[in-house]
PATI-123900 format. One line per 3 residues: number of its first residue (from 1); their letters; for each residue y, z, x of C-alpha. Coordinates in Angstrom, 3 decimals, always signed. Layout:
N
NUM) a) Y,Z,X | ...
END
This chain:
592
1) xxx) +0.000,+0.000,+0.000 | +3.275,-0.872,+1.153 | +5.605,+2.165,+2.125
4) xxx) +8.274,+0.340,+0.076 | +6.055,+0.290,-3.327 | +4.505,+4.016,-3.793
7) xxx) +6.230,+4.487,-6.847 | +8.005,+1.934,-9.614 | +7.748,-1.086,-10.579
10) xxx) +6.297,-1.890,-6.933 | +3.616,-0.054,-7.404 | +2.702,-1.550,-10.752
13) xxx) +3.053,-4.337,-9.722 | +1.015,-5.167,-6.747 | -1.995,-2.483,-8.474
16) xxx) -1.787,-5.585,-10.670 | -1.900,-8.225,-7.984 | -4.628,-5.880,-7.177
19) xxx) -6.600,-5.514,-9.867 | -6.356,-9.809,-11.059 | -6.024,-11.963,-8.120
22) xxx) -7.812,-9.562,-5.288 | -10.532,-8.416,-7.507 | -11.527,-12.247,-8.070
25) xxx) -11.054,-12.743,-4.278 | -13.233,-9.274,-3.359 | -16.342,-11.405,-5.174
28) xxx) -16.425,-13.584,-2.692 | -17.241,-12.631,+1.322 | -15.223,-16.018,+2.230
31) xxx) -11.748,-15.247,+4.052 | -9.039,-17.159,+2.074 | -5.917,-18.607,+2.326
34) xxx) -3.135,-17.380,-0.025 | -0.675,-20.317,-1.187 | +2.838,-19.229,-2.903
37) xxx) +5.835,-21.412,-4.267 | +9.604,-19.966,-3.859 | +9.081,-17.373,-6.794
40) xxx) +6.289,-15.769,-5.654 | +6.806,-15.635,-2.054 | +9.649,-13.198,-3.075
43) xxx) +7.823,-11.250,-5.437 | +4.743,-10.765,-3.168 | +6.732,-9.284,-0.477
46) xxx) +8.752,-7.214,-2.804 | +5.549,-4.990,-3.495 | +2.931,-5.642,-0.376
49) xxx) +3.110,-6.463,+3.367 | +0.704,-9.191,+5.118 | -1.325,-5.810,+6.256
52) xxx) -2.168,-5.384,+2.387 | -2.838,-8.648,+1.693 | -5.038,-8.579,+5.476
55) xxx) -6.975,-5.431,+3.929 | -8.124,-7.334,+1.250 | -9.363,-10.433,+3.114
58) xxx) -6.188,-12.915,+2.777 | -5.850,-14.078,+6.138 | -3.551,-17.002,+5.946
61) xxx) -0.365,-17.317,+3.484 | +1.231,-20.754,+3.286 | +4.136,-22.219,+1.267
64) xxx) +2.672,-24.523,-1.168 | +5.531,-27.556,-0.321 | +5.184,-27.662,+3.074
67) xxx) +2.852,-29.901,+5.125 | -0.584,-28.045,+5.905 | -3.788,-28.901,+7.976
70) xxx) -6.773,-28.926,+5.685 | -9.280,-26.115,+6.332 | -12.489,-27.192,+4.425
73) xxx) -14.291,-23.672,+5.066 | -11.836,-21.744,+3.492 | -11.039,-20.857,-0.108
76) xxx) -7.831,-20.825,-1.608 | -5.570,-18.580,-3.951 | -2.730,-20.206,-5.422
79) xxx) -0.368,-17.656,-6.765 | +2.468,-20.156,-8.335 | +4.885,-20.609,-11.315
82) xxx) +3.966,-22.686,-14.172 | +6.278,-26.087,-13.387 | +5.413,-29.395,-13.080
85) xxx) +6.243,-29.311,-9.563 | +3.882,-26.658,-8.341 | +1.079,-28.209,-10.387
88) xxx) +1.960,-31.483,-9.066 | +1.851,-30.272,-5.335 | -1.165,-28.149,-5.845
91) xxx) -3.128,-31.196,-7.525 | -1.730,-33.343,-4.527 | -4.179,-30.610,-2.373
94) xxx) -7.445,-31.879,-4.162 | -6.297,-34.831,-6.009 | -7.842,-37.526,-2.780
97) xxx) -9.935,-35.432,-0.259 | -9.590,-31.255,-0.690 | -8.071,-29.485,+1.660
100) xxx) -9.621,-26.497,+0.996 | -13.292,-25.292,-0.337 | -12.189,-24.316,-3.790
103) xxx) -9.190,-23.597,-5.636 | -8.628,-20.039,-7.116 | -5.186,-21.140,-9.491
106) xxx) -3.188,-18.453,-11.141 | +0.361,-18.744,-13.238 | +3.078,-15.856,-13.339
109) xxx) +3.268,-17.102,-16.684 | +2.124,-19.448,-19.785 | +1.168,-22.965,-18.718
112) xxx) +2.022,-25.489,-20.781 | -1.131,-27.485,-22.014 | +0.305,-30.586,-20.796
115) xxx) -0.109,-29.294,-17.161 | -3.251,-27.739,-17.757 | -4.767,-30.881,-18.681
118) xxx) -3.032,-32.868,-15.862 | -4.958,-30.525,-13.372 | -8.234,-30.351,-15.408
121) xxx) -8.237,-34.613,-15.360 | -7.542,-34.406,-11.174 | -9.219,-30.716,-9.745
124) xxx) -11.752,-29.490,-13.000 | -14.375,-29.949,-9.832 | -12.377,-27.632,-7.249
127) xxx) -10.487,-25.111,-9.677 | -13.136,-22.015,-10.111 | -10.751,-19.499,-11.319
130) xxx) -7.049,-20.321,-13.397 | -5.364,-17.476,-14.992 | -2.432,-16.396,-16.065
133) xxx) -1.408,-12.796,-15.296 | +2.458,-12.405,-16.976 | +4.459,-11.578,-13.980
136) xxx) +7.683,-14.025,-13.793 | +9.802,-11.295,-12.581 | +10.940,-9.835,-9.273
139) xxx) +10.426,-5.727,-8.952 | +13.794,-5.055,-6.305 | +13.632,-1.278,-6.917
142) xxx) +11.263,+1.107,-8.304 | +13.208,+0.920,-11.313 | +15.498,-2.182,-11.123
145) xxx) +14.122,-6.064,-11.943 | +15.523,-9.444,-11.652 | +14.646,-12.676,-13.165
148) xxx) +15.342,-14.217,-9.837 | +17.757,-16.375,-11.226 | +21.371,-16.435,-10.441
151) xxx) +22.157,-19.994,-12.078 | +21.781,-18.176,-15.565 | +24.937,-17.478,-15.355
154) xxx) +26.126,-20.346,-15.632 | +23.646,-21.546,-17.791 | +24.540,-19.058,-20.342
157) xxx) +28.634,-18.566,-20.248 | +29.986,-21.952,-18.791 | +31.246,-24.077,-22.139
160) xxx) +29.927,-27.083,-20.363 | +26.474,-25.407,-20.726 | +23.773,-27.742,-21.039
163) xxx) +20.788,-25.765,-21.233 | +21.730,-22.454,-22.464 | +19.221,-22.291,-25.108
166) xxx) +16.160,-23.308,-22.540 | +17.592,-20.842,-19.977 | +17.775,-17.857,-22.975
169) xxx) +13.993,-18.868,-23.689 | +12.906,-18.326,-19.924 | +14.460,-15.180,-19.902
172) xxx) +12.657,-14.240,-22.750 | +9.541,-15.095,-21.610 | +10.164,-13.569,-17.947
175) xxx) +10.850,-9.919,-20.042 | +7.886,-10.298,-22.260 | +5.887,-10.346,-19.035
178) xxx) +7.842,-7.541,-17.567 | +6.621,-5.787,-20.707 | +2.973,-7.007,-20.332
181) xxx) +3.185,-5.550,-16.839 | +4.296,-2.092,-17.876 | +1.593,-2.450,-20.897
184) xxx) +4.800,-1.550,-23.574 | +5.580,-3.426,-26.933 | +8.899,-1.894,-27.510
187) xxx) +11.990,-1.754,-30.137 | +14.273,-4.369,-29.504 | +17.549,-3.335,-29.466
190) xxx) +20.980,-5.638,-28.551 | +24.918,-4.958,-28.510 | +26.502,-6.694,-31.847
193) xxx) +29.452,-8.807,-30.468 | +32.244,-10.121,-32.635 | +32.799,-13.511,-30.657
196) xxx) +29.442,-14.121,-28.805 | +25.572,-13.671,-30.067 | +23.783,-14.280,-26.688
199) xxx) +22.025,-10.951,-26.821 | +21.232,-11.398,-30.225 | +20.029,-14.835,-29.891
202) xxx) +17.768,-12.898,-26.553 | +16.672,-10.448,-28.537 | +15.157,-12.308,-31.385
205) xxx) +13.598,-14.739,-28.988 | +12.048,-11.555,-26.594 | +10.763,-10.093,-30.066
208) xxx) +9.098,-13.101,-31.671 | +7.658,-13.700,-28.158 | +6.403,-10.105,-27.709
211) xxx) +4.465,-10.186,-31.344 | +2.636,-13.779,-30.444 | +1.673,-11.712,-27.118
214) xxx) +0.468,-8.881,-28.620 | -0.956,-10.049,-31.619 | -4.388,-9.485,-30.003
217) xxx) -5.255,-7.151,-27.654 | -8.377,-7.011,-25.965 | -10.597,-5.484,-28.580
220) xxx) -9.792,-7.986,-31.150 | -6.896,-6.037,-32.527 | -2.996,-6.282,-32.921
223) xxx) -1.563,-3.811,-30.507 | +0.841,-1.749,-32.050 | +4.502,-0.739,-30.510
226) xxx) +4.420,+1.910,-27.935 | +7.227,+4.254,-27.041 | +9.295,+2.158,-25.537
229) xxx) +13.025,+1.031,-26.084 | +14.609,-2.300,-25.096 | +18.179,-2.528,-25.469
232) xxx) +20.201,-5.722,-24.214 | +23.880,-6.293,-23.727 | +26.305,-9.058,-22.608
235) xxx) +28.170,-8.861,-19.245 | +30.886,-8.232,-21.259 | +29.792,-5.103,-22.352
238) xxx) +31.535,-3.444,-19.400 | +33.637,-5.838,-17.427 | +34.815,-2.845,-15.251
241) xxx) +32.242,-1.384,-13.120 | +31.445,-4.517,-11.534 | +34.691,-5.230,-10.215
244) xxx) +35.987,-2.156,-9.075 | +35.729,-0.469,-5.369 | +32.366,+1.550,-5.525
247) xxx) +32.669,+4.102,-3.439 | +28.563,+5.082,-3.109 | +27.040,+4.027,-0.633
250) xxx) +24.806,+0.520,-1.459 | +27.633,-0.523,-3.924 | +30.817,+0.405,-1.238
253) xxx) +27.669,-1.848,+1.707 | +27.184,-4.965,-0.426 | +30.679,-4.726,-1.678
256) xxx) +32.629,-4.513,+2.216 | +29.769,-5.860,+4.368 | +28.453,-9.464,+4.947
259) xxx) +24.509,-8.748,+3.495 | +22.492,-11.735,+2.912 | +19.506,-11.423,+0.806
262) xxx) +19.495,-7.317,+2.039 | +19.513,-8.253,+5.997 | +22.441,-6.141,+7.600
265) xxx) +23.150,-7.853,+11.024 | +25.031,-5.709,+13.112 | +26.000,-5.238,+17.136
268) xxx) +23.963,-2.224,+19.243 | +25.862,-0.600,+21.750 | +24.732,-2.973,+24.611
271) xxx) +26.256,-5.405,+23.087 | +22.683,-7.049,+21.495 | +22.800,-8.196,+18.313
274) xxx) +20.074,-6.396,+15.312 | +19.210,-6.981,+11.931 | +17.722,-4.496,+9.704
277) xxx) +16.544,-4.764,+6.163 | +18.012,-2.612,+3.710 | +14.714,-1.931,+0.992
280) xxx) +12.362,+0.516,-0.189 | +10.577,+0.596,+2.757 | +13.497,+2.720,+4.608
283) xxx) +12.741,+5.441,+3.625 | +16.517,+7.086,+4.500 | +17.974,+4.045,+2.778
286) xxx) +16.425,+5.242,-0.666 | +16.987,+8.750,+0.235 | +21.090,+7.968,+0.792
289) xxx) +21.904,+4.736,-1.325 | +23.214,+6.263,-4.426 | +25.160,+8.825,-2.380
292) xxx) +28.775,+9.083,-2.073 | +29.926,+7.508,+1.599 | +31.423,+10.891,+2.431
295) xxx) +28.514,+12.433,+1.446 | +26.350,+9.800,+3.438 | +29.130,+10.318,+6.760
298) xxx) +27.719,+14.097,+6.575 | +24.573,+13.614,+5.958 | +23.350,+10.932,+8.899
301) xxx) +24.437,+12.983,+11.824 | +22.808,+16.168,+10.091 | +19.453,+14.307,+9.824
304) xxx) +19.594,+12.877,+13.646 | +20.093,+16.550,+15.128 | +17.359,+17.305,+12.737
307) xxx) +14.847,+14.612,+15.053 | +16.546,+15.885,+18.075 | +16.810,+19.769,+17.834
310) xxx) +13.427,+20.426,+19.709 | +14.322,+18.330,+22.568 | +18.165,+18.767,+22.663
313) xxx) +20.778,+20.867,+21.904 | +23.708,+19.161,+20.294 | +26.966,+19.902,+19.862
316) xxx) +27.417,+18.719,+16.139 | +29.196,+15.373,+17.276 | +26.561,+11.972,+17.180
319) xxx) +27.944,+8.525,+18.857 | +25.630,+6.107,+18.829 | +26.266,+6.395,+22.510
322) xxx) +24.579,+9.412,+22.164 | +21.580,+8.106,+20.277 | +20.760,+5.540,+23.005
325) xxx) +20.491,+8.337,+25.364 | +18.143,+10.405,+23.079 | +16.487,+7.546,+22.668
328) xxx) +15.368,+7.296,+25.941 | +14.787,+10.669,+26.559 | +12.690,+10.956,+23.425
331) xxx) +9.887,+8.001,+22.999 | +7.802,+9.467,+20.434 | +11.461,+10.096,+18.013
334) xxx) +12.177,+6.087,+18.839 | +11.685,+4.726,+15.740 | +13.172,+7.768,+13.778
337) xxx) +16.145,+7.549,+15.535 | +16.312,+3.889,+15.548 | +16.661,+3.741,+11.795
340) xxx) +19.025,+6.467,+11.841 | +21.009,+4.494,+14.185 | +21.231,+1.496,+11.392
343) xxx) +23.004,+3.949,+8.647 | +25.072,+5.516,+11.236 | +26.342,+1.959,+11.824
346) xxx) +26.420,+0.648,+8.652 | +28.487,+3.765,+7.159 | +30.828,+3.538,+10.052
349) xxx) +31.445,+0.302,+9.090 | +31.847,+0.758,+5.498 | +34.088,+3.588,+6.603
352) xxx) +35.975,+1.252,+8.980 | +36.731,-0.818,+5.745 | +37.694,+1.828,+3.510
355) xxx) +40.362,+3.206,+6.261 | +41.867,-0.024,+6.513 | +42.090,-1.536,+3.049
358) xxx) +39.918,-0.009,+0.563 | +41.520,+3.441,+0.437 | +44.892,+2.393,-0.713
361) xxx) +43.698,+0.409,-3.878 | +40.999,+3.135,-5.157 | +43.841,+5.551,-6.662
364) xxx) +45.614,+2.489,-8.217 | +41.893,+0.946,-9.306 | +40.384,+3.921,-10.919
367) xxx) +43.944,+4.981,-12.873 | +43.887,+1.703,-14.390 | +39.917,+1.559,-15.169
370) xxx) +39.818,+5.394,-16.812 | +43.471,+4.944,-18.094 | +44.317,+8.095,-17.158
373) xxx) +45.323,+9.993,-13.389 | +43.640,+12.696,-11.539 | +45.531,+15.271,-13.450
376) xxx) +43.768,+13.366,-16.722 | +47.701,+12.231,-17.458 | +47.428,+9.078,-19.609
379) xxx) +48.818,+5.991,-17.390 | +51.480,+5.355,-19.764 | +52.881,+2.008,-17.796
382) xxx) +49.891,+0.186,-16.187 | +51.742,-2.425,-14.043 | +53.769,+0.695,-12.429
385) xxx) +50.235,+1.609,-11.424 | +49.730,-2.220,-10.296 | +52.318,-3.141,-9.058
388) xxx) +52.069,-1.695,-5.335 | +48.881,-3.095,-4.577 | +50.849,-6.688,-6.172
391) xxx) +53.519,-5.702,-3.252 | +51.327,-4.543,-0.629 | +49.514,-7.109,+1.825
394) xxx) +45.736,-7.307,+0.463 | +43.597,-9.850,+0.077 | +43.925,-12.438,-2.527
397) xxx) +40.750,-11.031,-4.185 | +41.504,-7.490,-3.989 | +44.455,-8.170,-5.767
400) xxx) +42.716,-10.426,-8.418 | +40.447,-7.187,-8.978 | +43.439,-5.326,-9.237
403) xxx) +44.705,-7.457,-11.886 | +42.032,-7.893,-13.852 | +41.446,-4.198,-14.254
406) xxx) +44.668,-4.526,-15.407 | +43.929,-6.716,-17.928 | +40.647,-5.053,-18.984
409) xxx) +42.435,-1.983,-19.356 | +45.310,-3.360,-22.045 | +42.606,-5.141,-23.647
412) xxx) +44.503,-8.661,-22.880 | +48.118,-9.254,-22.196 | +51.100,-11.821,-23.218
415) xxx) +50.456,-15.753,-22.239 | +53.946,-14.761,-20.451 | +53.022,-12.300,-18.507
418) xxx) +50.010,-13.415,-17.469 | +51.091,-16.623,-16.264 | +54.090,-13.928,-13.808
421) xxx) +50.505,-12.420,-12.712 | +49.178,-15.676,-11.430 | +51.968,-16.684,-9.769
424) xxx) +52.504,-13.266,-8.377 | +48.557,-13.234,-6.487 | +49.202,-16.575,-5.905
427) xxx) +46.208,-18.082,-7.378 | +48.133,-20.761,-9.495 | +44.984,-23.341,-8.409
430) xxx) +42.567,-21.279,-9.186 | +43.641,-19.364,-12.068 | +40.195,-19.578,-13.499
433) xxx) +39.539,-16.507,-11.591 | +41.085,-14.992,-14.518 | +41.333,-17.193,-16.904
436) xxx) +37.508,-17.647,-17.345 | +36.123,-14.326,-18.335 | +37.077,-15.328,-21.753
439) xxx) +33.778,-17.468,-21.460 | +32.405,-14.171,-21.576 | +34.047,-13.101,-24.619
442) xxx) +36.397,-10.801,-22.467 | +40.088,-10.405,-23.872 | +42.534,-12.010,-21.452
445) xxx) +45.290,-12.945,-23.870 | +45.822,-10.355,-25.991 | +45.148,-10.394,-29.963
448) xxx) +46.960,-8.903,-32.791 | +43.908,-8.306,-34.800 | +42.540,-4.750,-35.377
451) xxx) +38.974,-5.363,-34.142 | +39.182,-7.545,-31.561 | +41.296,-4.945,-29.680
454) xxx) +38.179,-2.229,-30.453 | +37.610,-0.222,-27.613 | +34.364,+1.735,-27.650
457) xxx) +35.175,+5.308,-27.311 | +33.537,+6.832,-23.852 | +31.329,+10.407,-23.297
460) xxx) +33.795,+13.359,-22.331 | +32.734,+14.100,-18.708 | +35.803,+15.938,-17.880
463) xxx) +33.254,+18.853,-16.919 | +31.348,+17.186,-15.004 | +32.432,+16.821,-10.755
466) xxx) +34.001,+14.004,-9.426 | +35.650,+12.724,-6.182 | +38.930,+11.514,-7.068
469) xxx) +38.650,+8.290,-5.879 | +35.283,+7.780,-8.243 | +36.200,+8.956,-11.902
472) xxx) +35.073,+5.473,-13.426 | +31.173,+5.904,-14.402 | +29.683,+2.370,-15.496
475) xxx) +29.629,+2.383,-19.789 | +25.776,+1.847,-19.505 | +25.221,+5.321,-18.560
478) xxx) +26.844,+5.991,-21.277 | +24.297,+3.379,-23.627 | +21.752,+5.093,-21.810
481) xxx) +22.132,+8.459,-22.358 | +22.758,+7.855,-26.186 | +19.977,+6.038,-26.550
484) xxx) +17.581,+8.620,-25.428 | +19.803,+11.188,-27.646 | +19.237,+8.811,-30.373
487) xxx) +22.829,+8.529,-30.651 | +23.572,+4.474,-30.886 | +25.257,+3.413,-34.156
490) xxx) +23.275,+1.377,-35.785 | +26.029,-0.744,-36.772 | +26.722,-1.683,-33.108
493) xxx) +23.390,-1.563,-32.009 | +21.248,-2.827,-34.689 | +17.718,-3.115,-34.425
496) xxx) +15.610,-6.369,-34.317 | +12.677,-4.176,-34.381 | +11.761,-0.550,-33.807
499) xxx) +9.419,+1.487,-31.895 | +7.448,+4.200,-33.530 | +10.210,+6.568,-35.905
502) xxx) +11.502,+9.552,-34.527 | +11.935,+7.806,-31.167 | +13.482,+10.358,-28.571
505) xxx) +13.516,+9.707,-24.754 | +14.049,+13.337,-24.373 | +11.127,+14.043,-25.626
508) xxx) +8.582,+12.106,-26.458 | +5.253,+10.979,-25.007 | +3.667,+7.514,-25.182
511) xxx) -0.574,+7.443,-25.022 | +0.007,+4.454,-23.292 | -0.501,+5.999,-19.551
514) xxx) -4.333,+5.550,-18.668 | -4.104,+6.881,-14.951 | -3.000,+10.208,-13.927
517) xxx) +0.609,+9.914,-12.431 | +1.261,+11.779,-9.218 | +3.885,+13.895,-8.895
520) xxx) +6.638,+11.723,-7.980 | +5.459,+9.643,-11.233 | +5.920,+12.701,-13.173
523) xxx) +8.766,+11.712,-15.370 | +6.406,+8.542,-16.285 | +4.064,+10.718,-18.989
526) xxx) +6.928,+10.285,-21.303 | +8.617,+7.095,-22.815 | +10.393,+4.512,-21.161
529) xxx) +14.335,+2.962,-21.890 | +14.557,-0.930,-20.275 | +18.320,-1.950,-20.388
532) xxx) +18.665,-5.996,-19.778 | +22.272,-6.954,-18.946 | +22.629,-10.869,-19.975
535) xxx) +24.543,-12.343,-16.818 | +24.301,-9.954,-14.003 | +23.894,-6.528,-12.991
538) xxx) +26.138,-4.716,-10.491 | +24.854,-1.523,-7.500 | +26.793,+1.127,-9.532
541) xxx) +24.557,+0.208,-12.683 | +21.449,+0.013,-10.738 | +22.292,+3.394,-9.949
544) xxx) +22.775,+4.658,-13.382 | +19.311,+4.462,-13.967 | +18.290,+6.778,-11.467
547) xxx) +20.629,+9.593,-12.644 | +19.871,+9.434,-15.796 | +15.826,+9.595,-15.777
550) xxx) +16.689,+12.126,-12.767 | +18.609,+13.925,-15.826 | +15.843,+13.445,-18.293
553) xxx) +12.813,+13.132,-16.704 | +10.157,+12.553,-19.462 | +11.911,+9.361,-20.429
556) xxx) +12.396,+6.429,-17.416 | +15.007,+3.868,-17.571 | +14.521,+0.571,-16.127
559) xxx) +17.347,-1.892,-15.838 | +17.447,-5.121,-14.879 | +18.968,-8.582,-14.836
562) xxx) +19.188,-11.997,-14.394 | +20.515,-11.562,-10.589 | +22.443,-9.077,-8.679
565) xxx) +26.476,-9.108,-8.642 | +28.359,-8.076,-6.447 | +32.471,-8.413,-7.255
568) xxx) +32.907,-11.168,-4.524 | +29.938,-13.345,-6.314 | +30.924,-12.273,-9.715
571) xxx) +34.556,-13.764,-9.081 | +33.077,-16.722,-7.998 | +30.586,-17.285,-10.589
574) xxx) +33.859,-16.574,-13.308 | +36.034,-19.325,-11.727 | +33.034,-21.698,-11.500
577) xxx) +32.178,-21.452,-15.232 | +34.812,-24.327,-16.402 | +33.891,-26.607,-12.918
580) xxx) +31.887,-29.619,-13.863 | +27.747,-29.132,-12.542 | +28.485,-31.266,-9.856
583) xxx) +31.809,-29.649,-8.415 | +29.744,-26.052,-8.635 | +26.639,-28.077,-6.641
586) xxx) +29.165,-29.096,-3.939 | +30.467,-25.594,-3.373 | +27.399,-24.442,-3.103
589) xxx) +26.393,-26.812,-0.606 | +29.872,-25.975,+1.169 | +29.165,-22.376,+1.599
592) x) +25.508,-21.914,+2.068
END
């Protein structure tokens, strides 16, 4: 088992991996080759290592589109998506002289009979196993999913959308196999919006789909709904938290620092350059993610004279200077130091950022996103508030953030003074920075009528402790924590269908679990809460769902998402939305 997947949706999923694709391998003696597409590359090494996969007689994984030597005394597992192009390039394998000894063929998902056939007509000879074993999702985090998909957003929000309604029927069919993963057939819950229906659209799609799914289960009966909630929402449910300076640690690192699909690059002291990956399988990384950076900044040098106390006396005061020395006075506390070495990097660099730039927009950013100052003295002129940061010399799209929050926080403003705004950041070319989010059905020009101007009233947490700079806490903690209180409005929350009556995350218990959970699975015994965001979901919301099953532990609360935002793709995604497909490819191909 990977160190990275001992709990979560890691560990469910690759016991699954396990207990489909292995066991069929494990009846065979024969070594085999493992061949993945794109999709399931990712997910594989999400929840397992090539040691796992070693243990349990893989030998050789290949990407199915590239060029490879036949080996005719070898089996092979395909583990691939259900597209004509995988099926085309695995029957391209067999379809003239094999490459391998057999074929062992399973599908994250439905295949459509049309491809089925196509392989039966070429490979019926080679193909001795072809499943499919519902798993079209990624598992990032014990607790967080992605469809793998950032394109959706597009797909969904841009009014030149051609395939929104094919893109909201993938999604559907990538949650009902998150579901069929985590063996639940929950309520189906979604945000009523006055100007868009994309989550209810989602939601009767994931339903319908979930009853065809369970309409049988394996003993010849229809499988009844388990204790389970899922609730979806639009982006624009909370067009704050992803835009505004997170000051915990993983939000404030993927925020500030140049991260590319979680590799943090980064100089050593002599001058070599290192890459580390920020995942599960750092084990200080989960330990400090959700933290507050000054929290982390105490923490790191705390846990390195913890390695070093038996061999050194410190003084209290850690360079990384320092480390290298320890480090090569203390082989055996190498590695252990080495990955302390990575934090103490990466939060002096956040640090760095938030000293030269970040600092002076937080009081201005989190006045105009809770409305109100540290005191808890209602901001009674906003553009007082944002005008310094207007004046001050920050980045174009620091200021954009500034004046959106702006925005948000007025619930739109004049076509007058909005166009003062642009021409104040600057951004008179690219106003769609702004402009756009009413793709999203996100107030920019403000209306006179009563419920468009609605603002959903937030939990008091004026008891609860707070740095100054971080007041704002993302509104789905809020949707979380009613929901497990039972405490959604119906009328803003209706139901397309409902779980067992009486449903309480607080306090109920599903019969659904069939193995005994250890003890950091504890919380599991009870029910679960899955929260889909349509178009995105952002660090500080990831981290929601920690706190709150931390808070209640006999329900857990999985969130996920098409993709991951952060504010700097988020922007770009916004002002893309009204570019034709073509101008988005060629910025794409631009940047990459």
């Amino acid at each position: 088992m990977a160190a990275g997947a001992e709990h979560g949706l890691k560990k469910i999923v690759w016991q699954k991996i396990r207990d489909t694709i292995i066991a069929d391998c494990r009846k065979s003696e024969v070594w085999k080759i493992m061949i993945l597409d794109s999709f399931t590359t990712q997910l594989l090494s999400l929840c397992c290592k090539m040691s796992d996969l070693m243990a349990e007689g893989i030998t050789i994984v290949e990407d199915l589109f590239k060029s490879r030597e036949p080996v005719l005394e070898m089996k092979a597992v395909y583990f691939m998506s259900p597209t004509a192009k995988c099926v085309d390039a695995f029957i391209n394998d067999f379809k003239l002289k094999p490459k391998y000894k057999a074929a062992y063929v399973y599908f994250t998902d439905y295949c459509p009979d049309d491809l089925f056939s196509k392989m039966k007509v070429f490979c019926a000879k080679h193909i001795k196993v072809c499943k499919e074993i519902n798993m079209s999702f990624l598992p990032l985090e014990a607790q967080v999913f992605t469809c793998g998909n950032p394109g959706t957003f597009r797909s969904i929000y841009s009014p030149q959308s051609s395939d929104r309604g094919q893109t909201l029927e993938t999604l559907a069919d990538q949650l009902v196999t998150l579901c069929a993963t985590l063996d639940e057939y929950p309520g189906v819950r979604y945000k009523k919006d006055s100007t868009l229906d994309y989550a209810k659209i989602l939601a009767e799609l994931v339903d319908n789909k979930l009853a065809r799914h369970y309409e049988l289960d394996d003993n010849g009966k229809k499988k009844e709904k388990t204790q389970a909630q899922l609730i979806i929402v639009d982006r624009a449910f909370d067009s704050v938290s992803p835009i505004l300076h997170e000051l915990t640690y993983q939000a404030m690192a993927y925020d500030l620092i140049p991260i590319k699909n979680d590799a943090y690059k980064f100089k050593a002291k002599d001058g070599s350059e290192k890459e580390a990956l920020l995942n599960e399988s750092d084990e200080l990384w989960v330990k400090l993610r959700h933290l507050h950076i000054a929290e982390v900044t105490e923490q790191i040098p705390k846990l390195v004279k913890e390695i070093s106390a038996n061999k050194k006396p410190t003084d209290g005061k850690i360079s990384i200077g320092g480390l290298k020395q320890l480090m090569k006075q203390m082989p055996v506390f190498r590695k252990q130091v080495a990955e302390k070495t990575v934090h103490l990097t990466l939060a002096e660099d956040c640090m760095n950022k938030f000293q030269s730039s970040v600092e002076k927009l937080c009081k201005a950013e989190q006045d105009l996103a809770v409305g109100s100052d540290v005191e808890g003295q209602k901001v009674k002129d906003p553009m007082r508030t944002l005008l310094p940061v207007l004046l001050n010399p920050h980045s174009t799209h620091d200021k954009i953030r500034a004046v959106l929050l702006y925005i948000f926080g007025l619930n739109g403003t004049t076509e007058e003074n909005l166009t003062k705004l642009i021409q104040h950041v600057k951004i008179e070319g690219e106003s769609e920075y702004i402009t756009n989010w009413k793709e999203l059905g996100v107030p920019i020009i403000s209306s006179s009528s009563f419920f468009s101007s609605r603002k959903p009233s937030r939990r008091d947490r004026s008891q609860e402790e707070r740095y100054n700079l971080s007041r704002w806490v993302p509104v789905i903690k809020d949707l979380m924590e009613d929901a497990i209180e039972n405490k959604l409005d119906t009328r803003d929350w209706p139901y397309q269908s409902e779980c067992p009556s009486a449903w309480n995350g607080s306090r109920a218990v599903s019969a659904r679990q069939k193995h005994k959970p250890s003890s950091q699975d504890d919380h599991r015994t009870g029910s679960r809460l899955i929260v889909f965001i349509l178009g995105g979901v952002c660090h500080s919301e990831m981290r929601c769902a920690y706190e709150v099953t931390q808070a209640n532990k006999s329900c857990e609360v999985i969130i996920g998402s098409s993709h991951i935002l952060t504010p700097t793709s988020l922007l770009e995604g916004i002002r893309d939305l009204s570019k034709k497909p073509m101008d988005t490819f060629t910025i794409v191909e631009e940047t990459a």
